[in-house]
C-alpha positions in Angstrom: -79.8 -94.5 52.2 -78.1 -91.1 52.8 -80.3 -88.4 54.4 -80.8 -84.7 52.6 -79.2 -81.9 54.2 -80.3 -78.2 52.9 -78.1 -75.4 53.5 -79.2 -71.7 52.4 -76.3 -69.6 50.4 -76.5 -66.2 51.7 -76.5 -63.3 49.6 -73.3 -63.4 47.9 -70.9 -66.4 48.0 -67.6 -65.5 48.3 -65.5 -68.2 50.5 -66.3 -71.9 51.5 -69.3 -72.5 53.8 -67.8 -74.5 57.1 -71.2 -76.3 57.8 -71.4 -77.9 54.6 -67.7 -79.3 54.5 -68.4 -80.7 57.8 -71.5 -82.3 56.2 -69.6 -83.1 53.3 -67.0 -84.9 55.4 -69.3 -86.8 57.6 -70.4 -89.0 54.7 -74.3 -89.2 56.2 -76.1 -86.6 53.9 -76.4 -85.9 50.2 -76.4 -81.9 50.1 -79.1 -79.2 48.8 -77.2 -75.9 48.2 -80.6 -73.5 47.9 -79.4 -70.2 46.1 -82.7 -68.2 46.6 -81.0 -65.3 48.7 -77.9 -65.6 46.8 -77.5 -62.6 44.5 -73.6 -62.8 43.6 -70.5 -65.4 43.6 -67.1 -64.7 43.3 -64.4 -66.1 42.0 -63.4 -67.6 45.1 -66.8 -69.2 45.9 -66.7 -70.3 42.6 -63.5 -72.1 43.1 -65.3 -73.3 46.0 -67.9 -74.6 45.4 -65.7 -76.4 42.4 -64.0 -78.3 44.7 -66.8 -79.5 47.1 -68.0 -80.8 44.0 -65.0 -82.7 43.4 -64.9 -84.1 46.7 -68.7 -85.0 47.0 -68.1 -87.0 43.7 -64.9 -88.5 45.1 -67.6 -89.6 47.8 -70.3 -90.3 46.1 -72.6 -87.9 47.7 -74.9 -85.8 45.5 -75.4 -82.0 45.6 -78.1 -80.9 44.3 -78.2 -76.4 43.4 -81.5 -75.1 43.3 -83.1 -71.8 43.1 -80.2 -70.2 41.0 -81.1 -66.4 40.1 -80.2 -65.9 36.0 -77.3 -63.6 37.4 -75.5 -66.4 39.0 -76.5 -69.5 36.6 -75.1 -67.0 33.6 -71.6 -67.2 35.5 -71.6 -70.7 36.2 -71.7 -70.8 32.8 -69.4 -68.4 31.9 -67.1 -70.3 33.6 -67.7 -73.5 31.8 -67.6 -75.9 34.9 -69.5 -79.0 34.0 -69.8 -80.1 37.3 -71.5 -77.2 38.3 -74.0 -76.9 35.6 -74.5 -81.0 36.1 -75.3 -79.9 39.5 -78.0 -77.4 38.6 -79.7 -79.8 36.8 -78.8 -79.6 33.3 -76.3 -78.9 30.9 -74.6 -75.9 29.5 -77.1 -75.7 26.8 -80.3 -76.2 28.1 -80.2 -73.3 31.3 -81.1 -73.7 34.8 -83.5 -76.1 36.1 -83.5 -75.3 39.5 
C-alpha cells in the first residue's frame, strides 16, 4: 500500500512544483495537492498540473486536490479538463468537493 504525501500550493501556481515530480517519480506515495493558500493558477500551472495528472494515471498513483478556493475550481472548469475536476472530487457538474 502506497503511502500519502501532502504538498501545500502556494499562493498562485504558475509553473511545476519540483518536490512533487520527484514524488511523483519515485512511485512510493499517492499525492495530496492542498490548495488552501492558493489564490490564482495560470495557464502554465494549469498545463502543469494537467500533465502530472497524466503521468500519475500512467502510474497509477492517485492525486487527490483539496481545499480549492471557488476562484480556482471556476477555472478548472473553465478549462474543461476532466482529469482535473475527477481529481477534485467530482465532476464538472456537481462543483468542488474538496
Amino acid at each position: 500500500m502506497k503511502s500519502q504525501a501532502l504538498f501545500m500550493v502556494p499562493g498562485s501556481l504558475s509553473k511545476a512544483l519540483p518536490e512533487v515530480d520527484v514524488t511523483l517519480a519515485s512511485g512510493n506515495a499517492d499525492i495530496v495537492m492542498d490548495f488552501i493558500d492558493c489564490g490564482f493558477i495560470t495557464v502554465d500551472g494549469l498545463e502543469w498540473l494537467e500533465e502530472l495528472l497524466l503521468r500519475a494515471d500512467s502510474a497509477s498513483a492517485k492525486v487527490q486536490l483539496k481545499n480549492i478556493s471557488p476562484t480556482v475550481y471556476k477555472v478548472f472548469k473553465v478549462a474543461k479538463i476532466d482529469s482535473v475536476l475527477r481529481a477534485c472530487g467530482g465532476a464538472a457538474a456537481s462543483g468542488p468537493v474538496c
